[in-house]
Structure formats: C-alpha cells, structure tokens
Backbone of each chain as ProteinMPNN parsed JSONL, in Angstrom:
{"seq_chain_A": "XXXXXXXXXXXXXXXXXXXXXXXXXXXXXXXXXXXXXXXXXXXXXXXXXXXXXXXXXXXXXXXXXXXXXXXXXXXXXXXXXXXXXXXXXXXXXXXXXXXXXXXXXXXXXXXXXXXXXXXXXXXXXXXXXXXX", "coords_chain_A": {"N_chain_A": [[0.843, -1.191, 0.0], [0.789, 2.21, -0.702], [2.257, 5.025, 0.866], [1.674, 7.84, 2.493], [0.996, 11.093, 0.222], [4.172, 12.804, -1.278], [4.578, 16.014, -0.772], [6.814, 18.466, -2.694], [7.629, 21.934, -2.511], [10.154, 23.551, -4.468], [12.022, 26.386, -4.346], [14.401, 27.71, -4.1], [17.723, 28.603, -5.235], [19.937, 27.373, -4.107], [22.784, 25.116, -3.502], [22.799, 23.141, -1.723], [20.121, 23.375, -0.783], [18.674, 22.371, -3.086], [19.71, 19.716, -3.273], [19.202, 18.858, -1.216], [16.321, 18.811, -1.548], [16.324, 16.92, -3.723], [17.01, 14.434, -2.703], [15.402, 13.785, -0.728], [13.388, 13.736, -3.123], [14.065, 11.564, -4.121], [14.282, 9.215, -2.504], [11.892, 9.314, -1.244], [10.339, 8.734, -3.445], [11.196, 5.934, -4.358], [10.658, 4.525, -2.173], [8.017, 3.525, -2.536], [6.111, 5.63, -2.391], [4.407, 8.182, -3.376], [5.574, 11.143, -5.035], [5.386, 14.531, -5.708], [6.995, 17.673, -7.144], [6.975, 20.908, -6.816], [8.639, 23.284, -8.601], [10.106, 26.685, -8.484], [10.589, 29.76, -8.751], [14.033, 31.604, -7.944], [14.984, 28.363, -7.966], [14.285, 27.638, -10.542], [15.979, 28.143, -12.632], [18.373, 26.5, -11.709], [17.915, 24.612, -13.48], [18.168, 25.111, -15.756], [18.595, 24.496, -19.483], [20.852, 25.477, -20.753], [22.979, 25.877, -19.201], [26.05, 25.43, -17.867], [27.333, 22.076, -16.623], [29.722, 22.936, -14.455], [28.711, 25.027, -13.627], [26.328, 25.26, -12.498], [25.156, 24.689, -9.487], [25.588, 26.451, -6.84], [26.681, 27.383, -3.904], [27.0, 27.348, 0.065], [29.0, 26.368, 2.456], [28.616, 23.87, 2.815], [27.779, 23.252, 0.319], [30.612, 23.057, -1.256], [31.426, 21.279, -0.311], [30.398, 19.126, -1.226], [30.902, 19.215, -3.683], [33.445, 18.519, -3.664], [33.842, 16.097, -1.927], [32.261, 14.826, -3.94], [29.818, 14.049, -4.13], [26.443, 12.512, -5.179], [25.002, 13.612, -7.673], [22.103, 16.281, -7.776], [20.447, 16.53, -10.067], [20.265, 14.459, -11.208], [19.744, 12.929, -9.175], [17.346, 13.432, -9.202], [16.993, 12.179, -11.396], [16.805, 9.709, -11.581], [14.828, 9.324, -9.015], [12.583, 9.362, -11.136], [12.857, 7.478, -12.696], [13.238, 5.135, -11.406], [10.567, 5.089, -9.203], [7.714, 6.502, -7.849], [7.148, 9.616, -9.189], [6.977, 12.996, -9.939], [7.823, 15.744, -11.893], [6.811, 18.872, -11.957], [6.943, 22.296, -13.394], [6.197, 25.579, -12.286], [4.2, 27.159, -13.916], [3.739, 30.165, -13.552], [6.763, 31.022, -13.056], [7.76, 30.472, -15.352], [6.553, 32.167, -17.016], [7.428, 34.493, -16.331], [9.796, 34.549, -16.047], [9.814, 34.493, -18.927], [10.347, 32.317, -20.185], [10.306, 28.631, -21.692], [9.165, 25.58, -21.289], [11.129, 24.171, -23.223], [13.333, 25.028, -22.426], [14.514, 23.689, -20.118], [16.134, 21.591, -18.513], [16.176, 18.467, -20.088], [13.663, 15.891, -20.039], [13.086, 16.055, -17.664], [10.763, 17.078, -16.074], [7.501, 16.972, -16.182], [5.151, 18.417, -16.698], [4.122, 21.883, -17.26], [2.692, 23.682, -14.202], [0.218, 25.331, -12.096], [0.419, 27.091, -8.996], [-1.537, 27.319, -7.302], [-3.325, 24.611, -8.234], [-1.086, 22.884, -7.392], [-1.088, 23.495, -4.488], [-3.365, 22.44, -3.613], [-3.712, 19.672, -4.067], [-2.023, 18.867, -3.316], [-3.157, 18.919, -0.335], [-3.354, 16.417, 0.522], [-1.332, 15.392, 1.416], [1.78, 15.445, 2.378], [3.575, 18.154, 3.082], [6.373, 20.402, 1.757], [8.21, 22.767, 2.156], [11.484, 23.873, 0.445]], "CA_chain_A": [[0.0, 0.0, 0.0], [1.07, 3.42, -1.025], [2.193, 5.81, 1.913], [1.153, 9.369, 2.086], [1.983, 11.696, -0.855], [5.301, 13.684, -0.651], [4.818, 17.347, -2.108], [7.961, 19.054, -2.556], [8.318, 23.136, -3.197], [11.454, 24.18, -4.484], [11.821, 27.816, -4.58], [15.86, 27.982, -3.699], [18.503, 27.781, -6.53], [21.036, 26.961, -3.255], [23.241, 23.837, -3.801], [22.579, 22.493, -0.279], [18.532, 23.09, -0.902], [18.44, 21.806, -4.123], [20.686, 18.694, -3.377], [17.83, 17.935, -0.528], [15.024, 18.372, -2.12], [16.356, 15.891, -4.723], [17.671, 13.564, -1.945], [13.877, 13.924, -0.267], [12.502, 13.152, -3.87], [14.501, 10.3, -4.604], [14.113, 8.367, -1.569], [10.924, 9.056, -1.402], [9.742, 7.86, -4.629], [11.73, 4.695, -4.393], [9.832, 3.797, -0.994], [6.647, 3.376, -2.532], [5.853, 7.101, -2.041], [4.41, 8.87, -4.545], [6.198, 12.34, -4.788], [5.462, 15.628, -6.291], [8.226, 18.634, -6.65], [7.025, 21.806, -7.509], [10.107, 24.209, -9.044], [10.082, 28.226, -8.934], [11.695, 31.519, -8.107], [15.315, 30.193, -8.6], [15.279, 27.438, -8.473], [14.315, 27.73, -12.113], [17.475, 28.808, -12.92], [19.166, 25.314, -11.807], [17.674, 23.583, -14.3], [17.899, 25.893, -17.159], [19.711, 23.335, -19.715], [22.39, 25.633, -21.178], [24.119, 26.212, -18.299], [27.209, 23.957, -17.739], [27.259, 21.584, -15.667], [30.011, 23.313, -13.7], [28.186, 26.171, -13.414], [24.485, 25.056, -12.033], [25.545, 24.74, -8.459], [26.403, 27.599, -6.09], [26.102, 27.76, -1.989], [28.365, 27.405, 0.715], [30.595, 25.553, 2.972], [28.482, 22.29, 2.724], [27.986, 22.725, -1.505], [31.419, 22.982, -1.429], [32.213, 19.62, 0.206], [29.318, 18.213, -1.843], [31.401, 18.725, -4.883], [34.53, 18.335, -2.838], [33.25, 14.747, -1.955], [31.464, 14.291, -5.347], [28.167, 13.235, -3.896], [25.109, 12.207, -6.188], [24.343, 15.359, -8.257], [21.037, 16.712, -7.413], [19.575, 16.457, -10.97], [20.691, 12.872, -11.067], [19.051, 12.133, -8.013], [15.999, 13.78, -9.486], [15.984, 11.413, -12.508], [16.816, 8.353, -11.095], [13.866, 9.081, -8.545], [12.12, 9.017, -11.667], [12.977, 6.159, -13.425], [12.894, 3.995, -10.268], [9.538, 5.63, -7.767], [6.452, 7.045, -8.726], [8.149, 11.181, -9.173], [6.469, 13.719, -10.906], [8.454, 17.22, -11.725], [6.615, 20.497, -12.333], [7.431, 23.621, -13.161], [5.83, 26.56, -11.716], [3.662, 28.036, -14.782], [4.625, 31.93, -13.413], [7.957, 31.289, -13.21], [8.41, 30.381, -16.518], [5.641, 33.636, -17.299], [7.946, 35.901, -15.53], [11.101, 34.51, -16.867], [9.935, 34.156, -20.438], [11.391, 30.525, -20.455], [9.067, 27.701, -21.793], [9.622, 23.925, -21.129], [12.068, 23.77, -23.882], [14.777, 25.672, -21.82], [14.679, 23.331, -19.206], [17.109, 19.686, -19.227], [15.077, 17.364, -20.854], [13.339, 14.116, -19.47], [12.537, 15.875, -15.654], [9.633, 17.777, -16.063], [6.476, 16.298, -16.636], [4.496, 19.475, -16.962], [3.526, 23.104, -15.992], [1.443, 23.404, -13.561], [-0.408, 26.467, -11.439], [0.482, 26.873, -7.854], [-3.457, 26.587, -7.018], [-3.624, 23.234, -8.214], [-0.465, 22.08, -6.681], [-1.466, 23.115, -2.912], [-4.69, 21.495, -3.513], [-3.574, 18.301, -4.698], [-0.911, 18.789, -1.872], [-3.683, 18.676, 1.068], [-3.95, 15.168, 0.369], [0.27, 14.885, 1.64], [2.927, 16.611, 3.452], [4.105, 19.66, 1.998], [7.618, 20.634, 2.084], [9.13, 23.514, 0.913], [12.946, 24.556, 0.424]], "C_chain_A": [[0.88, 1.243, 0.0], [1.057, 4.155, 0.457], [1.406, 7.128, 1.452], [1.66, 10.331, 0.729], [3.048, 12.703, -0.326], [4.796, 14.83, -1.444], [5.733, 18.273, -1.693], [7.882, 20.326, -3.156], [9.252, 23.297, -3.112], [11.704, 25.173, -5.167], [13.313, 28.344, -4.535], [16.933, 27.193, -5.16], [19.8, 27.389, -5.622], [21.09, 25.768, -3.205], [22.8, 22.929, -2.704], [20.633, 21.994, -0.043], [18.275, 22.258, -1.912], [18.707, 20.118, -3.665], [19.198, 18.147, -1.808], [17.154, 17.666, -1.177], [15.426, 16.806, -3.098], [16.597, 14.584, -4.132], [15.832, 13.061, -1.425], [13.291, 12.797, -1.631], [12.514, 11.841, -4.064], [14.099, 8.778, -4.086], [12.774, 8.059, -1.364], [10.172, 8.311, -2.124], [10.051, 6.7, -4.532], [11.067, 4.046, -2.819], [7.929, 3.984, -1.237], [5.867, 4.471, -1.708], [5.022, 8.001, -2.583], [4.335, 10.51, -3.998], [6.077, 13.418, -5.761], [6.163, 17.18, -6.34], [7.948, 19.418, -7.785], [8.131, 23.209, -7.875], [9.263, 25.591, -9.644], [10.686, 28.884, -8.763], [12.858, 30.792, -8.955], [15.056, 29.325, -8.583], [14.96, 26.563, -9.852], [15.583, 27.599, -12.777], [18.715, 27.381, -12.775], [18.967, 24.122, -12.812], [17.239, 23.762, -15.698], [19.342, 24.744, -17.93], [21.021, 24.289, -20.569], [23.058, 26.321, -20.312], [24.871, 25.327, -18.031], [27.013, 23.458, -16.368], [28.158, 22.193, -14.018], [29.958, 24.457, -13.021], [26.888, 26.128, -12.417], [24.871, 25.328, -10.679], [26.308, 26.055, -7.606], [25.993, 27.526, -4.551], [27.2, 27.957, -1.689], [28.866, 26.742, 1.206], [29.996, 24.027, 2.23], [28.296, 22.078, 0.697], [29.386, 22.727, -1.47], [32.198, 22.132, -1.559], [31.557, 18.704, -0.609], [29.484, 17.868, -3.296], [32.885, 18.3, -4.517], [34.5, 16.551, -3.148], [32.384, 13.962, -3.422], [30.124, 13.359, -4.707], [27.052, 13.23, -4.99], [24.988, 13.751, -6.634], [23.085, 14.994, -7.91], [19.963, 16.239, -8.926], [19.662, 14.86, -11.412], [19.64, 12.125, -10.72], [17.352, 12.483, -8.503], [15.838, 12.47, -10.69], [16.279, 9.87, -12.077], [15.445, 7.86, -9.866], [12.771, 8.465, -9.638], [11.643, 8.018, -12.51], [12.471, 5.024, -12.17], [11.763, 4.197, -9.383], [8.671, 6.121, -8.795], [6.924, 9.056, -8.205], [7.663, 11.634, -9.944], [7.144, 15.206, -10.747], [7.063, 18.307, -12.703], [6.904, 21.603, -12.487], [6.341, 24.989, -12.984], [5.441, 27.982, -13.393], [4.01, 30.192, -14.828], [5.578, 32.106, -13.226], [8.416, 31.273, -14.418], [7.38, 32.039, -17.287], [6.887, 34.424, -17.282], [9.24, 35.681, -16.233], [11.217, 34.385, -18.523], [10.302, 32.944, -21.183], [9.974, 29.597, -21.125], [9.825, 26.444, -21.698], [10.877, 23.756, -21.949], [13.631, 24.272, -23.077], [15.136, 24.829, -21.25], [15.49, 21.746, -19.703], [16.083, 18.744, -19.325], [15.225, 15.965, -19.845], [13.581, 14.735, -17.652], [11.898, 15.964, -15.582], [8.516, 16.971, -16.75], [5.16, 17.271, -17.439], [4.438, 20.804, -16.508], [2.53, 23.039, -15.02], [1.323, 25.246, -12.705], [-0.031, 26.156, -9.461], [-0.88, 26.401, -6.965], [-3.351, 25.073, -6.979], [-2.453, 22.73, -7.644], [-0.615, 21.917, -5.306], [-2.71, 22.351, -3.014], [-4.445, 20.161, -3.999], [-2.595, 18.181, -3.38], [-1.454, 18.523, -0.285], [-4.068, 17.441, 1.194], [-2.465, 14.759, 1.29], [0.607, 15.417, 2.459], [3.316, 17.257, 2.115], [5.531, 19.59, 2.799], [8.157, 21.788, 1.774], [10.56, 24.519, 1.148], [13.172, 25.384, -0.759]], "O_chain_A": [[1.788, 1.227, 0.832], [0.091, 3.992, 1.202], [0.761, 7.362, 0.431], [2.807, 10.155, 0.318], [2.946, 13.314, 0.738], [4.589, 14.705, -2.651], [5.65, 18.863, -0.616], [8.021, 20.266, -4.377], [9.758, 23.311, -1.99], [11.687, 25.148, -6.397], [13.458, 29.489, -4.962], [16.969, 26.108, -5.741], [20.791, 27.066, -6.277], [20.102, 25.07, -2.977], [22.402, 21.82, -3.063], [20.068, 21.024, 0.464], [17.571, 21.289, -1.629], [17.75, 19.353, -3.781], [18.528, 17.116, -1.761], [17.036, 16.519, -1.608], [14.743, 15.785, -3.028], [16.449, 13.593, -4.847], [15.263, 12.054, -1.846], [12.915, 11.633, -1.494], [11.56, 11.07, -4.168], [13.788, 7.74, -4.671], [12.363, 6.901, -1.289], [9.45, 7.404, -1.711], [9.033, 6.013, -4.614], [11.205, 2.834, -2.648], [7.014, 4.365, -0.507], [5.2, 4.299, -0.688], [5.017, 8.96, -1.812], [3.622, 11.037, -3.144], [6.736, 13.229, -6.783], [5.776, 17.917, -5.433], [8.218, 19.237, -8.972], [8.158, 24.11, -7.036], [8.417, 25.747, -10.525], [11.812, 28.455, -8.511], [12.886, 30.006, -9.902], [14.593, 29.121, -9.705], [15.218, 25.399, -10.158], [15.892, 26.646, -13.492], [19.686, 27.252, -13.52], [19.596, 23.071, -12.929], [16.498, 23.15, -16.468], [20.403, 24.351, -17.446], [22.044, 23.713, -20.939], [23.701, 27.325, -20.62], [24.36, 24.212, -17.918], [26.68, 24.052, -15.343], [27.696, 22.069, -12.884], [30.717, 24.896, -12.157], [26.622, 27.054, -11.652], [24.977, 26.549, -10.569], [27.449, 26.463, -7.823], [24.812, 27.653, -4.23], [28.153, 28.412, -2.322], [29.556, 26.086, 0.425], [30.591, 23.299, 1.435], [28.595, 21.099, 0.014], [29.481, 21.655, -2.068], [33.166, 21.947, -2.296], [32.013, 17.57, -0.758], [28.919, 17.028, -3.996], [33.432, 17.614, -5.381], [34.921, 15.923, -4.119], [32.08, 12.792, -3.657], [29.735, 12.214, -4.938], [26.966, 14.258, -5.661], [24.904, 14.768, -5.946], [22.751, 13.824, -7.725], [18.872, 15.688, -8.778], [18.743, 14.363, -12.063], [18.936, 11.27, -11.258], [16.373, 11.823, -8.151], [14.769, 11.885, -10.86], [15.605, 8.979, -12.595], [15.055, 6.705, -9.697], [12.141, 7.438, -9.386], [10.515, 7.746, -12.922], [11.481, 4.293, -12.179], [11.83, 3.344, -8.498], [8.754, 6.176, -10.022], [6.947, 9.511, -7.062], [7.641, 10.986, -10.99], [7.057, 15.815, -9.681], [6.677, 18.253, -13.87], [7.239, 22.129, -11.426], [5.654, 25.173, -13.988], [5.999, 29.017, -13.757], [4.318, 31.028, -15.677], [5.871, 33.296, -13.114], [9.401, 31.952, -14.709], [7.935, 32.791, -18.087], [7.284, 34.973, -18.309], [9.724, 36.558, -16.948], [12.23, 34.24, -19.208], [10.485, 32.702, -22.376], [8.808, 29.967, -20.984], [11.009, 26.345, -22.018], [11.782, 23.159, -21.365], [14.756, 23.812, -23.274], [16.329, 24.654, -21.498], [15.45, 21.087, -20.741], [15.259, 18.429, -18.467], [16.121, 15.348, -19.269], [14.061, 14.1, -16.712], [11.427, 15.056, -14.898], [8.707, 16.382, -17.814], [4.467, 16.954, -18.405], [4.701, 20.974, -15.318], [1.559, 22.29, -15.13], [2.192, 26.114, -12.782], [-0.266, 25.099, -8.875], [-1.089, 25.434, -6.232], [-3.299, 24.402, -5.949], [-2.82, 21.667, -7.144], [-0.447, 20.841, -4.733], [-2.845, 21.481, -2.153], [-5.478, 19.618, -4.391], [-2.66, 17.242, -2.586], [-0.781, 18.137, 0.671], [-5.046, 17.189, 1.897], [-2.559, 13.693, 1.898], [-0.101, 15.915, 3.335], [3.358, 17.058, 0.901], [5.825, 19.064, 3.873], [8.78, 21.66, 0.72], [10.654, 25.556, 1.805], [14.246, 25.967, -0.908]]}, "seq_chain_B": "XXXXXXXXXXXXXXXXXXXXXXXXXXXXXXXXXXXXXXXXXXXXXXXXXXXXXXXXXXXXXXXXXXXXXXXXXXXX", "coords_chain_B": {"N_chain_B": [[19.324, -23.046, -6.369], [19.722, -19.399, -4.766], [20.837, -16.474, -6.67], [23.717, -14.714, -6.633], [24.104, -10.632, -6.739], [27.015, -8.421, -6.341], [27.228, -5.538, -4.97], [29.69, -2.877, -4.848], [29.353, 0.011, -3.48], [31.43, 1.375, -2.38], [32.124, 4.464, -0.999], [30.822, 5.922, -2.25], [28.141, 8.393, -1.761], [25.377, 8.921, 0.466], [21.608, 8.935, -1.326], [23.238, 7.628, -2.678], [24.048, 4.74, -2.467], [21.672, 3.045, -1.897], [20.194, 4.03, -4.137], [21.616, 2.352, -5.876], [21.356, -0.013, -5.26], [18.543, -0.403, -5.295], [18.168, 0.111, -8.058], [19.687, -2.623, -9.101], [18.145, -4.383, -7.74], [15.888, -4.455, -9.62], [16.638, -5.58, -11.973], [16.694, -8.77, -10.632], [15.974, -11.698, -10.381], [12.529, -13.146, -8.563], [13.62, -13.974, -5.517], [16.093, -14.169, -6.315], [19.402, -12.467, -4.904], [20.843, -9.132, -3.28], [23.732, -7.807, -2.554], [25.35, -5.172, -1.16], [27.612, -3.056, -0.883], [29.222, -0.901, 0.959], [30.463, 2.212, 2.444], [28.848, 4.125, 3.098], [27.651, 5.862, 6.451], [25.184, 5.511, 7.103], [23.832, 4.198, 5.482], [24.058, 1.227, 6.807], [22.224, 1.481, 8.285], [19.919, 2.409, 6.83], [19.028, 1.164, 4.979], [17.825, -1.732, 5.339], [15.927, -0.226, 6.707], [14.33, 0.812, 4.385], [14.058, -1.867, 3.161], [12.062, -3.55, 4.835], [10.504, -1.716, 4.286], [9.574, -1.638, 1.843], [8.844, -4.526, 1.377], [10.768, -6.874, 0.59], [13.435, -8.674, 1.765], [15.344, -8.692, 4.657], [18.885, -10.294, 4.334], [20.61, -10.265, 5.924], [23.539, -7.402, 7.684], [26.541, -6.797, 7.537], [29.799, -5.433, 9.652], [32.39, -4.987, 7.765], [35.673, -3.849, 7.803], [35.786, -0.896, 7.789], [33.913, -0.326, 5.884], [30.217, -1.802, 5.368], [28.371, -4.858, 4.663], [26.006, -5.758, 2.928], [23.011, -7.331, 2.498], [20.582, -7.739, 0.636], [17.556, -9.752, -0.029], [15.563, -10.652, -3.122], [11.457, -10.257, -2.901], [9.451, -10.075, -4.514]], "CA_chain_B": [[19.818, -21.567, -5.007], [19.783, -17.986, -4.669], [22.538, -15.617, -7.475], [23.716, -12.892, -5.513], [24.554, -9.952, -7.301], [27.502, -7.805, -6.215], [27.435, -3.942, -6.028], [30.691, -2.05, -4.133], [29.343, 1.488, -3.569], [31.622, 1.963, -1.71], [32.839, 5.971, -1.496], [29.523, 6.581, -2.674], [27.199, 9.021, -0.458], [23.499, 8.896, 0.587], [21.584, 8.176, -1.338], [24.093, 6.398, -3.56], [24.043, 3.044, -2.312], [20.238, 2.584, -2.137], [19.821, 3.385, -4.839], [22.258, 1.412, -6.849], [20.866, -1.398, -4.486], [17.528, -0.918, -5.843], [18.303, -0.01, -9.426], [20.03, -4.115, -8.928], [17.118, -5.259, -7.756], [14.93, -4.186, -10.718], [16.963, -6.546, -12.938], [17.155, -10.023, -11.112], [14.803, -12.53, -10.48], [12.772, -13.075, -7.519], [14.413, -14.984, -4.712], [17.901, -14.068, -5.772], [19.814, -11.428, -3.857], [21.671, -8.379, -4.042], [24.983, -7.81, -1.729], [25.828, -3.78, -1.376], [29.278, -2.993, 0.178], [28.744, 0.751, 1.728], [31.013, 2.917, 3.053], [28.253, 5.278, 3.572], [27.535, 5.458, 7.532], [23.875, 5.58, 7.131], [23.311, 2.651, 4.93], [23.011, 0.035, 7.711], [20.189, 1.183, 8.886], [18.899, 3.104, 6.211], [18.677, 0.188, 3.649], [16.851, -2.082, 6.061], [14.498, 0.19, 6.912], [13.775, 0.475, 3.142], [13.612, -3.031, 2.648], [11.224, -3.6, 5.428], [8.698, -0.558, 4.03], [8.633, -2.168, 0.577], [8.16, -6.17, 1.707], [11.534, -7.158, 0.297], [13.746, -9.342, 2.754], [17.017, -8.841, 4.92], [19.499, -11.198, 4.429], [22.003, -9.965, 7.105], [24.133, -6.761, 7.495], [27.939, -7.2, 8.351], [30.737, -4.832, 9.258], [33.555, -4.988, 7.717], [36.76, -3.173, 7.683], [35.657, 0.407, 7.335], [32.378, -0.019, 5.544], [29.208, -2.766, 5.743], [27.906, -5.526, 3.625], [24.298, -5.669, 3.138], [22.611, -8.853, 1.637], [19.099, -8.567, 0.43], [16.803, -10.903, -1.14], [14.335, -10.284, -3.527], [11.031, -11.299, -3.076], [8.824, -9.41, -5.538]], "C_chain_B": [[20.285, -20.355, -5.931], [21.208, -17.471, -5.426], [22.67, -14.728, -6.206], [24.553, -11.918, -6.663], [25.476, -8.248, -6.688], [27.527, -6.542, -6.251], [28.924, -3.389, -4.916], [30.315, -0.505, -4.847], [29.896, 2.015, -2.752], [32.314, 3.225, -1.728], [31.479, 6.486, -2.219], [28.344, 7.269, -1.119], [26.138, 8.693, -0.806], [22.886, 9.769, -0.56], [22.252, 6.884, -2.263], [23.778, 4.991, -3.807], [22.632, 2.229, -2.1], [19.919, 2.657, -3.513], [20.274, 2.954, -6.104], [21.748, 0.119, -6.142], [18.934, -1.658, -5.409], [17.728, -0.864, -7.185], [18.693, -1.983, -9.905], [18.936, -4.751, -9.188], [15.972, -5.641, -8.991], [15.442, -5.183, -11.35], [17.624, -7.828, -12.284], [16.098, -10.827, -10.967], [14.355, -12.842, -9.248], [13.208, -14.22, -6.638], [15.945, -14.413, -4.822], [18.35, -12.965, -4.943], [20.911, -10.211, -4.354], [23.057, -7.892, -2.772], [25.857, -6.252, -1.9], [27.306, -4.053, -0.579], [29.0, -1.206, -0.101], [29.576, 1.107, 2.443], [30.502, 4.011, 3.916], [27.601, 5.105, 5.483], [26.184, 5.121, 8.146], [23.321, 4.334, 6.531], [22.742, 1.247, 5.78], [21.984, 0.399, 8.383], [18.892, 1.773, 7.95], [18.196, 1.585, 5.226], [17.637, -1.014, 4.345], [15.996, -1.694, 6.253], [13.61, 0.615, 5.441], [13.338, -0.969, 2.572], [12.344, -3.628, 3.369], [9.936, -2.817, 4.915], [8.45, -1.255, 2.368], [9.066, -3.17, 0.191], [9.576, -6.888, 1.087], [12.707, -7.82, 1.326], [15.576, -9.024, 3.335], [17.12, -10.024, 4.908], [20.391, -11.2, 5.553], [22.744, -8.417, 6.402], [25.401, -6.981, 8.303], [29.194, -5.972, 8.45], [31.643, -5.599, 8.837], [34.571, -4.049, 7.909], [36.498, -2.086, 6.848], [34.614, 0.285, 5.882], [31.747, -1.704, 5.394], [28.819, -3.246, 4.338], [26.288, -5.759, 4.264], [23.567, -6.375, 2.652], [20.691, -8.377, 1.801], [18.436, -9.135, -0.759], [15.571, -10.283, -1.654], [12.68, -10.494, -3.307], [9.643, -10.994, -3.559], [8.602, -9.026, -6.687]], "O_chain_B": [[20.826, -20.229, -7.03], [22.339, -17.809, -5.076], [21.998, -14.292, -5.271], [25.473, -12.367, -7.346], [24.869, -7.181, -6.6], [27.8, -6.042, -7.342], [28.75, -3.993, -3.858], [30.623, 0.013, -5.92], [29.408, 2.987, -2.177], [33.247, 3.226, -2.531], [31.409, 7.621, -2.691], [27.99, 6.798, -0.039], [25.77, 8.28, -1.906], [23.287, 10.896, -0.85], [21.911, 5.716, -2.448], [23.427, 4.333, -4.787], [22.539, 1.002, -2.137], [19.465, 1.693, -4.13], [19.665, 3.065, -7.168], [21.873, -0.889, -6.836], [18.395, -2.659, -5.881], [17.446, -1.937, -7.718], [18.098, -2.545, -10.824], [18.601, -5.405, -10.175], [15.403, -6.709, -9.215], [14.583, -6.062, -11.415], [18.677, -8.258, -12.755], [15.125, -10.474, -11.634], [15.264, -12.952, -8.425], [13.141, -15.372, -7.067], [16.754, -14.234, -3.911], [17.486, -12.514, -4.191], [21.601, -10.227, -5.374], [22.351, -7.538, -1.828], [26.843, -6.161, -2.631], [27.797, -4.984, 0.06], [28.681, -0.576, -1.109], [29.698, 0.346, 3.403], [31.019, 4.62, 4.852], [27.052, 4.022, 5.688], [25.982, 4.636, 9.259], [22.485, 3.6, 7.056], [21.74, 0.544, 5.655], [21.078, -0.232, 8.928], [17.669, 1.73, 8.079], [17.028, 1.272, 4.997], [16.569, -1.155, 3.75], [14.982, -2.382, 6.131], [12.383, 0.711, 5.448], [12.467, -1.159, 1.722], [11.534, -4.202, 2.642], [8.752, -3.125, 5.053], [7.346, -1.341, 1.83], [9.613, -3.278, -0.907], [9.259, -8.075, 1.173], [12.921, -6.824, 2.017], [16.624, -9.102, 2.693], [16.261, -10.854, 5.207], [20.842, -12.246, 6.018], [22.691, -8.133, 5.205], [25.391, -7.285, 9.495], [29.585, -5.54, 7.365], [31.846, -6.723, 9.298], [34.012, -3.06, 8.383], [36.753, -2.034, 5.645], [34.843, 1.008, 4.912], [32.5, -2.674, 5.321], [28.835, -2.619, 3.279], [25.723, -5.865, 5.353], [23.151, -5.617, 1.776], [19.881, -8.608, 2.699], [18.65, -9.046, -1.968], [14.752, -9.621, -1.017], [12.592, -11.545, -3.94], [8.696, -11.603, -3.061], [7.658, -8.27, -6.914]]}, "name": "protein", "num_of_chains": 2, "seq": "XXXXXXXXXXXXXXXXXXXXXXXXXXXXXXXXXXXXXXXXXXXXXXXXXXXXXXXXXXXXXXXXXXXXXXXXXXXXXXXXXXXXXXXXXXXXXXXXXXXXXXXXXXXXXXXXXXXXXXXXXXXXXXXXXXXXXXXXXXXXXXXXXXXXXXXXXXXXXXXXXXXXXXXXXXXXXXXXXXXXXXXXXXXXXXXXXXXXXXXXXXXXXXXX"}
C-alpha cells in the first residue's frame, strides 16, 4: 500500500537546498511514495539546460564539500527518482511567465508538466508539503 | 539456489548506495539477492528500513573493515 503523498516546493537555486530536495525526492519515490516537486523563483534557474554543468551549483561551505566529496548530483538524483519511484516534476507556470522561459529551456526528461500553484497546494492537502 | 549480485558502492554518499541497491534489484529474479558494500555510515540502517517498508527481505548486514555488507533478497 502506497504511503502518504510527498509534495515538494522548491523555490531555492542553493546547492545544499536543491541537493535535498532531490535527496527527499529520490528516496521518497523509491519507498513506494508517490512524490510531487514543484520548481520556482530560482530554483528555475538550476535547471535551465544551457548552463554547464560546472556552473548550475552555487552555496556554501556544505555545496562545497558536496562537490569536494562528489556526492550524487542533485539532478541525477531527481531522474533516477524518476525512473525507479512514482516522481512527478513540475514547473511553476509563473515562473516560466515571468522569466519568459518555456519547457524547452529546461534539461530534458525531468519535467512532466507546468502546472499552477493553485492546483499544486490542492492536490498537496492530500500529503505533506515541504518547501525549500 | 539464490545468485547474488555484487554492487561495491563503496565511497559513494546517501543516497548512492540505495539506490544502486535498488536499481540491482529491478533486474534479477525473484528470490535471488543483491549484496551492497557501503562505506556510507547511514546505509546500515537506512537500507533495512527500506527493505522492510517495501516487503523485500534482509538477508544480514555485516561490518567490515571500514564499511558494511548488506545482503538482500528479492522477493517481488
């Protein structure tokens, strides 16, 4: 039987937030979870696809060690939630408004759809909410 | 009797080694087993308590010499 749903906002383009949330999603999904992770503000911006890889990432002491240590990239961990858990990515319909961006900007094969913040808290009072 | 299928993650962080443990599992058959080697310090208890929430079986967890072996069986 299916646990509760996870719903994940991620509003922070910080390496340390990001690198949870994706840690959150991953695990989640893969424990017979089903997990939803809505992306805005920055954290748009981390998953714009022509930015280099050694570029996406910025925080502080602990992103530092996190490439230091070479731990799971964050967008990794996002698609491997996907492949393996029930993981659905959204992106935050007024972020991409405001930034002018449309789905195509974004790295291919995360995103499932836009969506409206409305309908994500309301689909969200069914779960736990999260948001970093 | 039971394959076992080898992974050494070890030097790999959380969640690394889960889930190269489950990615394993997806491709063997059920009954056989999958045998992590983890450096990560969280793994022995994390991976158990994953295998327990979705019905899948410990086999045993063992230290060794600066990181743990983790044996589970499929059975799904």
């Amino acid at each position: 039987m299916s646990s509760q749903p996870l719903y994940i906002i991620l509003c922070s383009a910080e390496h340390e937030k990001v690198q949870m949330a994706a840690i959150l999603a991953s695990v989640g999904a893969v424990s017979d979870r089903p997990v939803e992770v809505f992306v805005s503000m920055n954290a748009l911006f981390v998953f714009d696809k022509r930015t280099p890889d050694v570029d996406r990432y910025a925080g502080g002491r602990f992103s530092a060690l996190l490439k230091e240590k070479k731990a799971p990239d964050a967008l990794q961990l996002f698609e491997q939630g996907k492949m393996l858990g029930d993981l659905k990515m959204y992106v935050c319909s007024m972020a991409l408004d405001v930034s002018g961006w449309d789905m195509d900007r974004l790295v291919d094969g995360l995103f499932d759809d836009t969506l409206g913040l409305t309908k994500f808290l309301s689909d969200a009072e069914n779960g736990q909410l999260i948001t970093l | 009797m039971a394959e076992r299928t080898k992974i050494d993650a070890r030097g790999a962080f959380c969640p690394g080694p889960l889930m190269e443990l489950i990615a394993a599992l997806k491709l063997i058959e059920v009954g056989d087993e999958v045998e992590v080697w983890s450096s990560d310090k969280g793994s022995a208890k994390d991976i158990p308590e994953w295998v327990a929430k979705v019905g899948h079986e410990m086999v045993g967890v063992e230290n060794l010499e600066g990181y743990d072996s983790i044996v589970v069986r499929k059975t799904k």
